[in-house]
ROVO-710088 format. One record per atom (N, C-alpha, C, CB): x, y, z; chain; residue number from 0; atom name. Coordinates in steps of 0.2 Angstrom, whole numbers, plus 2048, in hexadecimal, padded with zeros to 3 digits. Glycine has a CB too. Example, Ala and Ser with C-alpha at 12.3 -4.5 7.8 and 13.67 -1.06 7.14 Angstrom:
<recs>
842,7E4,827,A,0,N;
83E,7EA,827,A,0,CA;
842,7F0,827,A,0,C;
839,7EA,82D,A,0,CB;
840,7F5,823,A,1,N;
844,7FB,824,A,1,CA;
840,800,827,A,1,C;
846,7FD,81D,A,1,CB;
</recs>
This chain:
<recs>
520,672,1CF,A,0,N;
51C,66F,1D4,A,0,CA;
515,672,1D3,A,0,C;
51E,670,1DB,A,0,CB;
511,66F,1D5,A,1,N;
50C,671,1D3,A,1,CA;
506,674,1D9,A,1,C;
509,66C,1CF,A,1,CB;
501,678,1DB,A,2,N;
4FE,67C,1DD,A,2,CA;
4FC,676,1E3,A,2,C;
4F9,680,1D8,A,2,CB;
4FB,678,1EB,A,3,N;
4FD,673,1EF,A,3,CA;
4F4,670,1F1,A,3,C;
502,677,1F6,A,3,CB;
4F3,66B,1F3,A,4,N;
4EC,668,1F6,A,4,CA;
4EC,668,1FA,A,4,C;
4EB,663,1F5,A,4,CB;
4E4,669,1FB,A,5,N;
4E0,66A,203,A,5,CA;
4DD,664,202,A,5,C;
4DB,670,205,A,5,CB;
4DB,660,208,A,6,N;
4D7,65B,20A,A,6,CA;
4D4,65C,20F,A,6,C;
4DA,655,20B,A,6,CB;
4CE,65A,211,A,7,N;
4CA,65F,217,A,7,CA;
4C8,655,216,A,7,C;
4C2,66A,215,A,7,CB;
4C9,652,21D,A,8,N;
4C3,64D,21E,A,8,CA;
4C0,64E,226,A,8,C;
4C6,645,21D,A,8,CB;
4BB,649,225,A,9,N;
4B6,64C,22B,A,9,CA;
4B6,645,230,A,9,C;
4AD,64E,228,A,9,CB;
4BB,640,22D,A,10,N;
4BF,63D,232,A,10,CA;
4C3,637,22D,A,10,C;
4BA,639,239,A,10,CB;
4C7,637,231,A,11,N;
4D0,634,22F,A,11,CA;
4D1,630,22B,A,11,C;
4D3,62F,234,A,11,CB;
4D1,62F,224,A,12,N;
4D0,627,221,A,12,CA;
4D9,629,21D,A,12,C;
4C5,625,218,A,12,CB;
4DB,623,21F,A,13,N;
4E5,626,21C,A,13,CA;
4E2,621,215,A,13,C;
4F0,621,223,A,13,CB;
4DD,61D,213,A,14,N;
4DB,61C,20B,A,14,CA;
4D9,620,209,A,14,C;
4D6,617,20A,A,14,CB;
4D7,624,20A,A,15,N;
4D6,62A,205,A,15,CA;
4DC,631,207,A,15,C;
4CD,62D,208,A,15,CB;
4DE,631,20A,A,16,N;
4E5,636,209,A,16,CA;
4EA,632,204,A,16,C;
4EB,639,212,A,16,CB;
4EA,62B,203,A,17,N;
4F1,628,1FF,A,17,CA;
4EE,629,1F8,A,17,C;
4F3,621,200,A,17,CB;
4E8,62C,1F6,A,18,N;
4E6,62D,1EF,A,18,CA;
4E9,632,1EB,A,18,C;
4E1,62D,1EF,A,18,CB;
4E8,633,1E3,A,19,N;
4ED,636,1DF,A,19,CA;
4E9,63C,1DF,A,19,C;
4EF,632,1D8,A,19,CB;
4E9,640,1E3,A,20,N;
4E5,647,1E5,A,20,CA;
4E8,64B,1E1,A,20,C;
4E6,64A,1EB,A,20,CB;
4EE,64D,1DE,A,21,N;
4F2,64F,1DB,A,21,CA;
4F1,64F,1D2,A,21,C;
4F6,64D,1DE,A,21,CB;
4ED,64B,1D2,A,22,N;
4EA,648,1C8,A,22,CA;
4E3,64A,1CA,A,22,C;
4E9,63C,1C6,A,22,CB;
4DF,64B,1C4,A,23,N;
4D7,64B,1C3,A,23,CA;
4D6,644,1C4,A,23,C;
4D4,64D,1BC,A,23,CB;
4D0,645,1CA,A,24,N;
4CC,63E,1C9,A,24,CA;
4CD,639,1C4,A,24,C;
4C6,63E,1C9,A,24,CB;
4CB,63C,1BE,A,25,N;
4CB,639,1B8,A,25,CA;
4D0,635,1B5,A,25,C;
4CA,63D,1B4,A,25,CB;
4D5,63B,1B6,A,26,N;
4DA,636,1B5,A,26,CA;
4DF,630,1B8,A,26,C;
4DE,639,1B3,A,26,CB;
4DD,62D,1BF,A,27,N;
4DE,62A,1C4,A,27,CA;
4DD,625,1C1,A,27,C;
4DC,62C,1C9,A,27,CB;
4E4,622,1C2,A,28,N;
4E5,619,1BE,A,28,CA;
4E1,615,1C2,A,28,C;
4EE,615,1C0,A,28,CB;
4DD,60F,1BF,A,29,N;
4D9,609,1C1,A,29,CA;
4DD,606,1C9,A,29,C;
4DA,602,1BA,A,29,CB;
4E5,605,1C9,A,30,N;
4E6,604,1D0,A,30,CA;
4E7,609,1D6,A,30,C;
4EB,601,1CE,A,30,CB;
4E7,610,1D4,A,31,N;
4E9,613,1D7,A,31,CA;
4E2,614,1DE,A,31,C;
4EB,617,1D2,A,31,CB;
4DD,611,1DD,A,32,N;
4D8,610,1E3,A,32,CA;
4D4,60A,1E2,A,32,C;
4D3,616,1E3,A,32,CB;
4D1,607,1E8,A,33,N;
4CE,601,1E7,A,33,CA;
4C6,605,1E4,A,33,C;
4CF,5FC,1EE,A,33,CB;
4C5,605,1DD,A,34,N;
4C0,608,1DB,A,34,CA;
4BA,604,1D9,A,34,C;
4C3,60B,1D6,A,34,CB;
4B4,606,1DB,A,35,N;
4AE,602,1DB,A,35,CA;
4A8,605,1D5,A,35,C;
4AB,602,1E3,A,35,CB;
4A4,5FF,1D0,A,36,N;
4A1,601,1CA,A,36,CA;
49A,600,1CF,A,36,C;
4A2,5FC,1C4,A,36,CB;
498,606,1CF,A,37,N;
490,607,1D2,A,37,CA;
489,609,1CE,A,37,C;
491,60E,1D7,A,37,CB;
484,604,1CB,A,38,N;
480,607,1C7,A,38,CA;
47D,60D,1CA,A,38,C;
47B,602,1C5,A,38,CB;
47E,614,1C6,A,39,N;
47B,61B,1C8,A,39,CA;
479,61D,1C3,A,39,C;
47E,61F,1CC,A,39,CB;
475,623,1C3,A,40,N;
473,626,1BD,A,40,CA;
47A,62C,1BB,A,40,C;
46B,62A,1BF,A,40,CB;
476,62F,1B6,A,41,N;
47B,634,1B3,A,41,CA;
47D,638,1B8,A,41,C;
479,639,1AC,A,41,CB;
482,63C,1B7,A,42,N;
485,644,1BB,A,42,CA;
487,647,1B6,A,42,C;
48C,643,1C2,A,42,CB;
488,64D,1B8,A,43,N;
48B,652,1B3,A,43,CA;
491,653,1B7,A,43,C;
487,659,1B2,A,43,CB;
493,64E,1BB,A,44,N;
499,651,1BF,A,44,CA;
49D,64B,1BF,A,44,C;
498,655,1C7,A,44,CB;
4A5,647,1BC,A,45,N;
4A7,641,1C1,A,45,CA;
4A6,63F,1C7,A,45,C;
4AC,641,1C2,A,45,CB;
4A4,639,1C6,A,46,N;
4A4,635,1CD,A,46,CA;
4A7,630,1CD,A,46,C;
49E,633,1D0,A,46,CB;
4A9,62B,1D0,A,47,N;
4AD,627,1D3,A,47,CA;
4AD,625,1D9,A,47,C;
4B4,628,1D2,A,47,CB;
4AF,61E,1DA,A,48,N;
4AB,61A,1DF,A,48,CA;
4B0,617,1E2,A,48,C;
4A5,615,1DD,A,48,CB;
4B3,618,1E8,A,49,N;
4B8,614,1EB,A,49,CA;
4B6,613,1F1,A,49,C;
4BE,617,1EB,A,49,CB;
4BA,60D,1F0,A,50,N;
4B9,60A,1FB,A,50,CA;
4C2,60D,1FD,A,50,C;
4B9,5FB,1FD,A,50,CB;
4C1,611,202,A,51,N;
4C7,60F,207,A,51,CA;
4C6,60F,20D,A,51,C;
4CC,612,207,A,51,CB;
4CA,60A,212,A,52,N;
4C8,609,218,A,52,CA;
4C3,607,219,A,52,C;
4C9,60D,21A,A,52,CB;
4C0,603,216,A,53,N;
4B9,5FE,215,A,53,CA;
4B5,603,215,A,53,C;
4B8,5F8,21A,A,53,CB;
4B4,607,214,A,54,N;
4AF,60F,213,A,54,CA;
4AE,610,209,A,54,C;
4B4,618,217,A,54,CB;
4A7,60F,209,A,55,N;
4A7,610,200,A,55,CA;
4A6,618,201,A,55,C;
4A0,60C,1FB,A,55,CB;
4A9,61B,1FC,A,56,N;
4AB,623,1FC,A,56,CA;
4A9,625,1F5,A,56,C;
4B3,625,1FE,A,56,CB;
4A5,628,1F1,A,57,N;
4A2,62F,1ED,A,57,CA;
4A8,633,1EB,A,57,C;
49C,634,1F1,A,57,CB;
4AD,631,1E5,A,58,N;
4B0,63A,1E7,A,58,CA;
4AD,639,1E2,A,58,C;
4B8,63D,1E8,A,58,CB;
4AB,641,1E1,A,59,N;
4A8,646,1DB,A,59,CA;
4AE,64D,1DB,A,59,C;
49E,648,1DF,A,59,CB;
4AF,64C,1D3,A,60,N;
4B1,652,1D3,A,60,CA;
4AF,659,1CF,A,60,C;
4B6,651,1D2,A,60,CB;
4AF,65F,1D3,A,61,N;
4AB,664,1D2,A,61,CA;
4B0,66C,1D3,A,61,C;
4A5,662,1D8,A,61,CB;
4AC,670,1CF,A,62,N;
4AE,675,1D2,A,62,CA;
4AD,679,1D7,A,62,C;
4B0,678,1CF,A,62,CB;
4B2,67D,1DB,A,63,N;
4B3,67F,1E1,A,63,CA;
4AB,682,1E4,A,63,C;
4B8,684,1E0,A,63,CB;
4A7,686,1E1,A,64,N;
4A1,688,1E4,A,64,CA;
49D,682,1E3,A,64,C;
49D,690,1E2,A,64,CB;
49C,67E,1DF,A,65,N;
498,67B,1DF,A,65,CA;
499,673,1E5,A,65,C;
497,679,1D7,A,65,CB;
49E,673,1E5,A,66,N;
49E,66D,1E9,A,66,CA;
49D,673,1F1,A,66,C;
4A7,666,1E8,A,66,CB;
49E,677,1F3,A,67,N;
49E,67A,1F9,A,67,CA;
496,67D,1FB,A,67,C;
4A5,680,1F8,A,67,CB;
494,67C,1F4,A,68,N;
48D,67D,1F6,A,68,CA;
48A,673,1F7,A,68,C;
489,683,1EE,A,68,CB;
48C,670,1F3,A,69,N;
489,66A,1F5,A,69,CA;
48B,666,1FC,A,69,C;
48A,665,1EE,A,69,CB;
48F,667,1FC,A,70,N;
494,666,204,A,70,CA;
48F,668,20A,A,70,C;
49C,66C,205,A,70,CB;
48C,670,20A,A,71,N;
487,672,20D,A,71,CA;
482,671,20D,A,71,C;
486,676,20C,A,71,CB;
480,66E,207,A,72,N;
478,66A,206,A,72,CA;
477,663,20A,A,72,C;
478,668,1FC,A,72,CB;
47E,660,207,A,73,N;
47D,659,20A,A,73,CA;
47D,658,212,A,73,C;
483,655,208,A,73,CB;
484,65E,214,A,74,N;
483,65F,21D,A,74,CA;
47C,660,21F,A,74,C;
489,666,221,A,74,CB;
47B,667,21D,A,75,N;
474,667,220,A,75,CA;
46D,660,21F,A,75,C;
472,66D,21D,A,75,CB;
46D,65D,21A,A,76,N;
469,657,219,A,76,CA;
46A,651,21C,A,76,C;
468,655,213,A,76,CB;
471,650,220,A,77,N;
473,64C,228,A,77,CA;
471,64F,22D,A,77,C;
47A,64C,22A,A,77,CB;
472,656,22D,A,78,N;
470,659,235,A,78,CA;
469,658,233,A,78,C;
472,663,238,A,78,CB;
464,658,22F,A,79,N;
45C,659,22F,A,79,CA;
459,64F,22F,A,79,C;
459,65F,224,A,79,CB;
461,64B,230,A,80,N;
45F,645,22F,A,80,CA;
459,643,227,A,80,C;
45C,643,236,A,80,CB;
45B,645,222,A,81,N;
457,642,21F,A,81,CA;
45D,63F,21B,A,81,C;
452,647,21B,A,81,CB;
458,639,216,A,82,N;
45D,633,212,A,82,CA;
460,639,20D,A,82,C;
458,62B,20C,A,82,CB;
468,637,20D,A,83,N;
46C,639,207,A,83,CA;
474,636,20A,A,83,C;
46C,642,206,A,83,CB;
478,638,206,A,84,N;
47F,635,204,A,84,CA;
481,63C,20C,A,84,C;
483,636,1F8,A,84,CB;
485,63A,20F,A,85,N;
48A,63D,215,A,85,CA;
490,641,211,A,85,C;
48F,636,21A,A,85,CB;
48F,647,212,A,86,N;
498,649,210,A,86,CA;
49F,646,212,A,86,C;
499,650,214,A,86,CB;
4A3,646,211,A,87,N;
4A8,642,216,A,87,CA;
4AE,647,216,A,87,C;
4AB,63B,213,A,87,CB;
4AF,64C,210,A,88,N;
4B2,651,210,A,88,CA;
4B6,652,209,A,88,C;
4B6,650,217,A,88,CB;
4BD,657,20A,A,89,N;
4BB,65A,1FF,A,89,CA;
4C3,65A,200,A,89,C;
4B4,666,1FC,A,89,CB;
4C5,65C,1FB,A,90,N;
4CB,65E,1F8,A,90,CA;
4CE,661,1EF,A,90,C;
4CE,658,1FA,A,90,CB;
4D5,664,1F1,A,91,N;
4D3,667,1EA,A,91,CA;
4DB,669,1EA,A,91,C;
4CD,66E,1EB,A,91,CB;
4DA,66F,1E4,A,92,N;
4E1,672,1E3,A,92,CA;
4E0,677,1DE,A,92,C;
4E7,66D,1E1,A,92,CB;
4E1,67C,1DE,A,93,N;
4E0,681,1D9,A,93,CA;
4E8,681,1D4,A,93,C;
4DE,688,1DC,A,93,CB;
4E8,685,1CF,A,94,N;
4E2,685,1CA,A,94,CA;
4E2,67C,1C8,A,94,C;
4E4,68B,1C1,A,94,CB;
4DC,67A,1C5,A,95,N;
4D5,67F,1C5,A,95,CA;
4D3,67E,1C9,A,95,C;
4CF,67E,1C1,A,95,CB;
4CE,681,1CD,A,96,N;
4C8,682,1D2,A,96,CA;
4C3,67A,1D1,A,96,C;
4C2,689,1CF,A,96,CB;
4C7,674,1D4,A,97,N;
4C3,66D,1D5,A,97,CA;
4C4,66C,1DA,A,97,C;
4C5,667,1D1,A,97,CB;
4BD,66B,1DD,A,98,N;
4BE,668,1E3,A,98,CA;
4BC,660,1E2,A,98,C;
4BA,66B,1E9,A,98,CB;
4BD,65A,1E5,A,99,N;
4BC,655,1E7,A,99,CA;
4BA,653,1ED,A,99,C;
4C0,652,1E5,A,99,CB;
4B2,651,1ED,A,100,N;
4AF,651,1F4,A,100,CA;
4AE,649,1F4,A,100,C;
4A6,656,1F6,A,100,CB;
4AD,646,1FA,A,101,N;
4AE,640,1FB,A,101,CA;
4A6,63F,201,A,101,C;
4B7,63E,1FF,A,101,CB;
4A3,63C,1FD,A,102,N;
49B,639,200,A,102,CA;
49D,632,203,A,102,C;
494,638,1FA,A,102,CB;
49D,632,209,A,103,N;
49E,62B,20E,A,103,CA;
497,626,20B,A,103,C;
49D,62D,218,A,103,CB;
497,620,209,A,104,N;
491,61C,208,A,104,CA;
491,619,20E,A,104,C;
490,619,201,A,104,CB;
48A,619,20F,A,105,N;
487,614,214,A,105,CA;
47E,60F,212,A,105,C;
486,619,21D,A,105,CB;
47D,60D,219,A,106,N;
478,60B,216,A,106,CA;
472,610,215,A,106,C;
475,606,21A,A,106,CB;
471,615,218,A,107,N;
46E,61C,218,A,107,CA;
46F,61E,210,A,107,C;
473,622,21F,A,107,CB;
475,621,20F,A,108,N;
476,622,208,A,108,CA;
475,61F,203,A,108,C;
47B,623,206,A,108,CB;
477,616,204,A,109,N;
476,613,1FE,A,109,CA;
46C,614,1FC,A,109,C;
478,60A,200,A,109,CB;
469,616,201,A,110,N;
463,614,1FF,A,110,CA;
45D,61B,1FC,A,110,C;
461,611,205,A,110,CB;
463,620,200,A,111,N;
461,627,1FC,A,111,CA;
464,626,1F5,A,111,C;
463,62F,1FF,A,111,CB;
469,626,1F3,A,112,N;
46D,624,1EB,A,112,CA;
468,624,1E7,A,112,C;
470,61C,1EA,A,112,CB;
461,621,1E8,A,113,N;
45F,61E,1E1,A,113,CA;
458,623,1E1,A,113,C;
45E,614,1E0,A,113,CB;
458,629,1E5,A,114,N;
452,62E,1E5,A,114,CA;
456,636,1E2,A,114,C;
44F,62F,1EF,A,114,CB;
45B,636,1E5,A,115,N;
45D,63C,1E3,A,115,CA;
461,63B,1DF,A,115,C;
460,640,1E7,A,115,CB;
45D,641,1D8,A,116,N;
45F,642,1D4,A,116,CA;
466,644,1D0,A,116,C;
45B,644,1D4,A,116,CB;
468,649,1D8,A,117,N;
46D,64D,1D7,A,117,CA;
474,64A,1D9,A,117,C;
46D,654,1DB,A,117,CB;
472,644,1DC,A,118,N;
478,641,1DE,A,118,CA;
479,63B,1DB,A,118,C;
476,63F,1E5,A,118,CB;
476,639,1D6,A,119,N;
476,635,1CF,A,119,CA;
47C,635,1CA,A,119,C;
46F,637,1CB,A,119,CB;
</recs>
């Protein structure tokens, strides 16, 4: 058995707990989420685009200080209300040190998307 998963959400979606948290993003079959093709620029990090619970969701996967620093970035750029993508909350499992954070999209987000660089 393999090293156990944390899921931290910042409210309830049971479409995102039934996902293969347990695989790398990467390797997560075409059915295994209702997955959405989003034109965005490059990342240096996987991203993937799923709806669940009629909520389009960002997971990005990253490692542990880096997503725990962008987690902080993003909360704080809600509390300051400026345009950017919502945290929605992360998950993970060691080894290795990957977290997977999940960006709620809305209309707010969709429209910072195409400014920030880092979220490309």
């Amino acid at each position: 058995m393999g090293a156990p998963i944390s899921i931290r959400l910042r409210a309830a979606s049971p479409g995102l707990l039934a996902l293969p948290w347990l695989d790398p993003l990467g390797t997560w079959p075409e059915d295994a989420a209702d997955f959405r093709d989003l034109n965005v620029g490059p990342s240096r990090h996987l991203v993937r685009f799923v709806e669940a619970d009629y909520v389009l969701y960002a997971l990005k996967e990253l490692p542990t200080r880096t997503a725990d620093k962008e987690y902080r970035v993003l909360r704080d750029l809600e509390v300051r209300e400026l345009p950017a993508v919502r945290p929605g909350g992360g998950g993970g499992r060691a080894p290795p040190p990957t977290w997977i954070r999940f960006r709620k999209g809305g209309r707010r987000s969709r429209r910072a998307r195409g400014r920030c660089r880092r979220c490309r």
